[in-house]
C-alpha positions as CSV (number, residue, x, y, z in Angstrom):
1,X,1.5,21.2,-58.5
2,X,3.0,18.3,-57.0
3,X,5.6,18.4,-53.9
4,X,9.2,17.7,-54.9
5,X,10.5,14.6,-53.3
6,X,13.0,16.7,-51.0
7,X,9.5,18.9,-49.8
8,X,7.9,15.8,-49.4
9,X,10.8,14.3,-47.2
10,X,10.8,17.3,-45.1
11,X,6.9,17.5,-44.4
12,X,6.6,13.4,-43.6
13,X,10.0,14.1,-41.3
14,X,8.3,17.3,-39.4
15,X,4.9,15.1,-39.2
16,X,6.9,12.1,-37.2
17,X,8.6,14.3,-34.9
18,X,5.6,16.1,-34.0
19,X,3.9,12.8,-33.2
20,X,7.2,12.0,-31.4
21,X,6.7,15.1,-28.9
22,X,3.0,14.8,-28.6
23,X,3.9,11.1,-26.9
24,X,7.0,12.4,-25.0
25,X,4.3,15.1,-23.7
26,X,1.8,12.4,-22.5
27,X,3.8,10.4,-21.3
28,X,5.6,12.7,-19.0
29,X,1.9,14.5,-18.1
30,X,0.7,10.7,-17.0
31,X,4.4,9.8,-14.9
32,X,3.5,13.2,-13.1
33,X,0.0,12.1,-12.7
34,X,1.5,9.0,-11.4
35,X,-0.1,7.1,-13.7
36,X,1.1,3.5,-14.2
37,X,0.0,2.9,-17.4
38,X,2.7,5.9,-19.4
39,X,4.6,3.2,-20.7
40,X,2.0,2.9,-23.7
41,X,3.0,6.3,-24.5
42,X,6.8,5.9,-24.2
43,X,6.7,2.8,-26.4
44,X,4.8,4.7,-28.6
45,X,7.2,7.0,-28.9
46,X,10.0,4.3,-29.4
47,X,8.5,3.1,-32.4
48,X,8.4,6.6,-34.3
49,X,11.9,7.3,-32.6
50,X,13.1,4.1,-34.6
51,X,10.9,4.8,-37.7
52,X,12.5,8.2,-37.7
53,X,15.9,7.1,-37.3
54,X,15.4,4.4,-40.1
55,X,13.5,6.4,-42.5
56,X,15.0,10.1,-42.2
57,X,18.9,9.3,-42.0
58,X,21.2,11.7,-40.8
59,X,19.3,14.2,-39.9
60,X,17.4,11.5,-37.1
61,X,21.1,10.5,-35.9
62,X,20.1,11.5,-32.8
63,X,17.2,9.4,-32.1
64,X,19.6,6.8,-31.4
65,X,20.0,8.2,-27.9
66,X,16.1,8.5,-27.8
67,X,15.9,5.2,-28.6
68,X,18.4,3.6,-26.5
69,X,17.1,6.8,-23.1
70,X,13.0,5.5,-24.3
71,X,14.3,1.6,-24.1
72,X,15.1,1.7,-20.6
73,X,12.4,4.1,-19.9
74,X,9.7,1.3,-21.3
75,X,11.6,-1.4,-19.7
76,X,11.2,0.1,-16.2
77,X,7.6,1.3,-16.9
78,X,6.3,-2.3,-18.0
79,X,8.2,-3.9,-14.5
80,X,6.3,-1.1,-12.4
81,X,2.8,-2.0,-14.2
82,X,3.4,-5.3,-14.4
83,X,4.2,-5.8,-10.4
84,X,1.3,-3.5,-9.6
85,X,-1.4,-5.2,-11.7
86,X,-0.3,-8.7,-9.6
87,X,-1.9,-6.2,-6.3
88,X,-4.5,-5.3,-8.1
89,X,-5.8,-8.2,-9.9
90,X,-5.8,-9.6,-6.7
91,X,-8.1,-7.2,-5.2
92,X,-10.3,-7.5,-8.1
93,X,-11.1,-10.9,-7.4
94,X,-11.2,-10.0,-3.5
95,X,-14.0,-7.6,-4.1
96,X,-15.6,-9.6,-6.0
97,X,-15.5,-12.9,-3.9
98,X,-18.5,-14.1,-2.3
99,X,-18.8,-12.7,1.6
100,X,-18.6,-14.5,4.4
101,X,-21.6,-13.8,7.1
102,X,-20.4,-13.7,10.7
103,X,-22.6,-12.7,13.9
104,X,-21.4,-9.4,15.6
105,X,-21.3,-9.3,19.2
106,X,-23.8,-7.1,20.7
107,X,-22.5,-3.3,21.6
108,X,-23.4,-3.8,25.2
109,X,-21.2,-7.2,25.2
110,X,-17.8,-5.1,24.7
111,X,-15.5,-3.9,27.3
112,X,-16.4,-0.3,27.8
113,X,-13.1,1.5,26.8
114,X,-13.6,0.1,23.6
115,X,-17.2,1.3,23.4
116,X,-15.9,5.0,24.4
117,X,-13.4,4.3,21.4
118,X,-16.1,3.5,19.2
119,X,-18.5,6.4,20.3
120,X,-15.9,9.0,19.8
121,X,-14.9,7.8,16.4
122,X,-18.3,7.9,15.3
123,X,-18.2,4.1,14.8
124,X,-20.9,3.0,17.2
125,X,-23.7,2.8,15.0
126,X,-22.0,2.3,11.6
127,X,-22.6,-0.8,9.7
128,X,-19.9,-3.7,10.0
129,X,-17.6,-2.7,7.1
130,X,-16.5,-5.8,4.6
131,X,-13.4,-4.1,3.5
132,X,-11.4,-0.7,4.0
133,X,-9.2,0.8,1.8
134,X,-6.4,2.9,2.9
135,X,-3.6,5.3,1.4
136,X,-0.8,6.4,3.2
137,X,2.4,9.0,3.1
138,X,4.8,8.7,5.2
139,X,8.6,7.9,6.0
140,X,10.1,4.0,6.2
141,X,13.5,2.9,8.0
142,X,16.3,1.4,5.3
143,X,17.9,-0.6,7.9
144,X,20.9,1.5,7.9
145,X,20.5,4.9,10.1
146,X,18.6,6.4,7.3
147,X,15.1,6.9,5.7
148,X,12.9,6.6,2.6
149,X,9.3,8.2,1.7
150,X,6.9,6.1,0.6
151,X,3.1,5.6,-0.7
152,X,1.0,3.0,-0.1
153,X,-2.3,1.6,-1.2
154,X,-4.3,-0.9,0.7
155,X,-7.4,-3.1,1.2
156,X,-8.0,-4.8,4.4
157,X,-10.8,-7.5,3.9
158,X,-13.5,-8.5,6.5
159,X,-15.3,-11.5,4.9
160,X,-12.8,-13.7,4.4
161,X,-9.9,-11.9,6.0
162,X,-7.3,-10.7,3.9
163,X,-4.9,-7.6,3.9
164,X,-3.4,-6.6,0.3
165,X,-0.8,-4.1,0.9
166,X,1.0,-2.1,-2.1
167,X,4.1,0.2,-1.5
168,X,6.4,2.2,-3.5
169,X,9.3,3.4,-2.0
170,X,11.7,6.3,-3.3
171,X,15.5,4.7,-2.5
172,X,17.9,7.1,-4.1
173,X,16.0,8.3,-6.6
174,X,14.8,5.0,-7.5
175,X,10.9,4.4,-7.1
176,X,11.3,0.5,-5.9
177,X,7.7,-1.2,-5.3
178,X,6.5,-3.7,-2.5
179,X,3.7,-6.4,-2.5
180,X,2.5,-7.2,0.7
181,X,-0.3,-10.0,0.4
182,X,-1.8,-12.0,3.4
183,X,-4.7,-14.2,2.3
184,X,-6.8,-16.2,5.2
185,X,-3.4,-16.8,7.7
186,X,-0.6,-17.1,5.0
187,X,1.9,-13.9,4.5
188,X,4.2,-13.1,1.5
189,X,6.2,-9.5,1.2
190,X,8.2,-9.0,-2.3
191,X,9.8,-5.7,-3.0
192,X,11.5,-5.4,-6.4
193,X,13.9,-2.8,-7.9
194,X,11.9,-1.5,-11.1
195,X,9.4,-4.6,-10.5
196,X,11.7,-7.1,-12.5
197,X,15.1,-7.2,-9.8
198,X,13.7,-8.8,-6.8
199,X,15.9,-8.1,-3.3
200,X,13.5,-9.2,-0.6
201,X,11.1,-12.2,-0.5
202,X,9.6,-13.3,2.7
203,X,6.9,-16.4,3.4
204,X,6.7,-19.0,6.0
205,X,5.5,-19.3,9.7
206,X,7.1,-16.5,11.0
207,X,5.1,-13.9,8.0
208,X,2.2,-15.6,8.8
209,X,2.0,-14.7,12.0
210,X,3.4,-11.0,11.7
211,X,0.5,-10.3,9.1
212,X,-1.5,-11.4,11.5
213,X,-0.5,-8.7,13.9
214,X,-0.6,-6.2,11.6
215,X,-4.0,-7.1,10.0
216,X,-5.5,-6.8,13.5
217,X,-3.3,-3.5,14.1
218,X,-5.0,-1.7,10.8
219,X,-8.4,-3.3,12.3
220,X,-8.0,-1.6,16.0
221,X,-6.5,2.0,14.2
222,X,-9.0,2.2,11.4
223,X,-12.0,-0.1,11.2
224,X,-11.9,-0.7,15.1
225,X,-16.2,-1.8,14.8
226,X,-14.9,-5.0,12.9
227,X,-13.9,-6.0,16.6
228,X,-17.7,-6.8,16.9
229,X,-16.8,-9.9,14.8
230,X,-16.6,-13.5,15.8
231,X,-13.2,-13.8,14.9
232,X,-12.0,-11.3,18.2
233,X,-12.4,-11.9,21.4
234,X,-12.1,-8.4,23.5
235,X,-11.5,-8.0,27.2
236,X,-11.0,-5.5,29.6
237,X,-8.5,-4.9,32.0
238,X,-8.9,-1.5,33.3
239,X,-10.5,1.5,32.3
240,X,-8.2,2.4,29.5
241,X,-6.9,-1.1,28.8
242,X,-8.5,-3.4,26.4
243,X,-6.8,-7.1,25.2
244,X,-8.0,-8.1,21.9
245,X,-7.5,-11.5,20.7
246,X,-7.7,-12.8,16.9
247,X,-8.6,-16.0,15.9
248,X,-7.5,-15.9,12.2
249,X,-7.1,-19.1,10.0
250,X,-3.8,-21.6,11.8
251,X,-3.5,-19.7,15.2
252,X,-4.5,-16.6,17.4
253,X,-2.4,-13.3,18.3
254,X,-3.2,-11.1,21.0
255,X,-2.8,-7.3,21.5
256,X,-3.2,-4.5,24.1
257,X,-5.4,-1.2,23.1
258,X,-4.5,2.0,25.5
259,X,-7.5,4.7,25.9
260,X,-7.4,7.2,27.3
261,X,-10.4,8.4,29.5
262,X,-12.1,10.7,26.6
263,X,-12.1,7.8,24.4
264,X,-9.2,8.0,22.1
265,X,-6.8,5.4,20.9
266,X,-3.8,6.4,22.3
267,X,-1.3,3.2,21.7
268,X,-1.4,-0.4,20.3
269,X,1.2,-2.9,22.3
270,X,1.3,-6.9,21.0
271,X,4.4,-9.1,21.7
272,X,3.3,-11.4,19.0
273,X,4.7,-10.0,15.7
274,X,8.0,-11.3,14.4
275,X,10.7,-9.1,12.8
276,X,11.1,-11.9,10.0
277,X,14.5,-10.4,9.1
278,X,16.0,-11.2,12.9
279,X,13.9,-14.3,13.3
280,X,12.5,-13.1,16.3
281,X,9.6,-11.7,18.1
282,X,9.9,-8.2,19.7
283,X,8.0,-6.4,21.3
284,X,5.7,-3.9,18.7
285,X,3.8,-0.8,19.1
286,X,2.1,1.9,16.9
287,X,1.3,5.1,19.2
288,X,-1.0,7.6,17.6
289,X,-0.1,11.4,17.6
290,X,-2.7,12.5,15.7
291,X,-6.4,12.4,14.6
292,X,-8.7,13.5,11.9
293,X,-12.6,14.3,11.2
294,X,-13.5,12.2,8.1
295,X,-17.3,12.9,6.9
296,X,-18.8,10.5,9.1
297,X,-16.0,9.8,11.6
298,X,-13.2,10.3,13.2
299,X,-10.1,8.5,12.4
300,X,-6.2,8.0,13.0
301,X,-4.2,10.3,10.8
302,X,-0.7,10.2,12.1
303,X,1.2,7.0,14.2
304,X,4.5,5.5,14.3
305,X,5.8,1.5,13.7
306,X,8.2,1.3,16.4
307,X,10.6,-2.1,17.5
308,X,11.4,-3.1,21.3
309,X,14.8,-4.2,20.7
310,X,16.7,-5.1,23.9
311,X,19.0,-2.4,22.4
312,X,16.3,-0.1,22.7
313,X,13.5,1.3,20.4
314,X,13.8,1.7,16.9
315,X,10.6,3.6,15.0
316,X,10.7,1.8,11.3
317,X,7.7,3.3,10.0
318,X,5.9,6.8,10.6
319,X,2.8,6.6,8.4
320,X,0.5,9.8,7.6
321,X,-3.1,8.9,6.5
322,X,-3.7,10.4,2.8
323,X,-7.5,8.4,2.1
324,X,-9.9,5.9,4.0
325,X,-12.9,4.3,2.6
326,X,-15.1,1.9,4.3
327,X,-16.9,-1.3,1.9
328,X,-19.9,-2.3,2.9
329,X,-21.3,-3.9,-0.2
């Protein structure tokens, strides 16, 4: 026997809704696996929200305020894919860009706190990487007495030199994303609220040079055998002291290593980064509280990002190391 129309109204109407949850369920499964690409499932879930609004009547009233709650949900989701796939398209191309050869210097060439650095990190006899890519935890300075978490994703490349950095940041509940992209000596830093409202944007001489810094601060914390390239020049001034120079593409920047006598990185001094906010250089250090034993070596886990005002220190950054993973390919 055939269904009467009102049966068959009710069984399409309980078929719709079910699809309905089933995308409300992946989506939120996939935004607690903090994957980027939910929105496909919330926009899914707009359409049948609509159709069922449309096709059902009054008994769908309420999918208006699905509609309107999944709207902004889908909105935000495609600024936060969006905004990430500009970091990772670029690292796409980066890996596969065609590497640079440089001589290394020889081991016995390099000042020999630097070689106890390397020998106690388990970096003596690795192979030069190309690339590392890093994740980080950690806490981040708002500029107004208080703090934000963050995650980041990075890749620091070798051959040519490059350092694509990826944050998001949780500001009041909001998760509001940072690009951080230095490409062969020229810097830019965006951070957008949602990806689509942008708030900072920095470029120019001054970012140049600050990348620079920090490039050859993630080299000295947590790739320190890339010093064995041409592009640093490394000399040393005492037992536990150690300047390191980089050469990168439109100047040079110099920093100070501390060791201590067992071999360990203890600090990282340079007086050539510029806060690009103030306009200024300042004196800029990372020291290291903490280590850990990776499979094949030892690296830095825990270190701060601390200013030299002449007001007096301010620590902007305390960064916990979640992942590292060396390229050699």
């Amino acid at each position: 026997m055939a269904s009467s129309p009102n049966k068959a109204h009710w069984y399409g109407y309980g078929l719709a809704v079910a699809a309905l949850y089933t995308d409300f369920f992946f989506a939120a499964f996939m935004v607690f696996k903090q994957d980027l690409n939910w929105w496909f499932f919330a926009l899914a879930g707009m359409v049948l929200s609509i159709y069922l609004t449309s096709r059902f009547g009054a008994e769908a009233r309420a999918g208006l305020i699905v509609n309107f709650v999944l709207i902004l949900a889908v909105i935000i989701g495609i600024g936060h894919w969006k905004y990430y796939k500009k970091y990772e398209n670029d690292v796409i191309l980066a890996l596969k860009e065609e590497k640079q050869h440089q001589n290394a210097v020889a081991l016995d060439a390099l000042p020999k706190p630097l070689l106890r650095y390397l020998a106690i990190s388990g970096l003596l006899e690795q192979p030069i990487p190309n690339y590392v890519k890093i994740e980080f935890t950690g806490e981040m300075a708002d500029g107004n007495g208080s703090s934000f978490p963050f995650v980041t994703e990075q890749y620091d490349f070798f051959s040519p030199y490059k350092r694509l950095f990826f944050m998001r940041g949780n500001i009041k509940g909001l998760t509001v994303p940072g690009y951080h992209k230095w490409v062969e000596g020229k810097g830019i830093m965006d951070v957008s609220i949602m990806g689509w409202i942008p708030v900072v944007h920095y470029e120019g001489a001054m970012m140049n040079q600050a990348d620079a810094v920090t490039l050859l601060n993630d080299i000295c914390l947590f790739a320190p055998h890339v010093l064995r390239k041409a592009a640093f020049t490394c000399e040393e001034l005492d037992q536990n002291q150690v300047k390191v120079i980089y050469n990168y593409p439109g100047g040079k920047v110099e920093a100070i290593l501390d060791i201590d006598d067992s071999g360990r990185l203890v600090n990282f001094h340079s007086d050539d980064r510029y806060d690009v906010k103030r306009g200024e250089k300042y004196h800029f250090s990372t020291p290291i509280s903490a280590y850990t034993q990776r499979a094949s070596f030892k690296s830095v886990k825990t270190g701060k990002a601390i200013w030299h005002y002449p007001e007096g220190e301010v620590t902007y950054g305390i960064f916990n190391l979640k992942s590292i993973e060396f390229g050699t390919e």
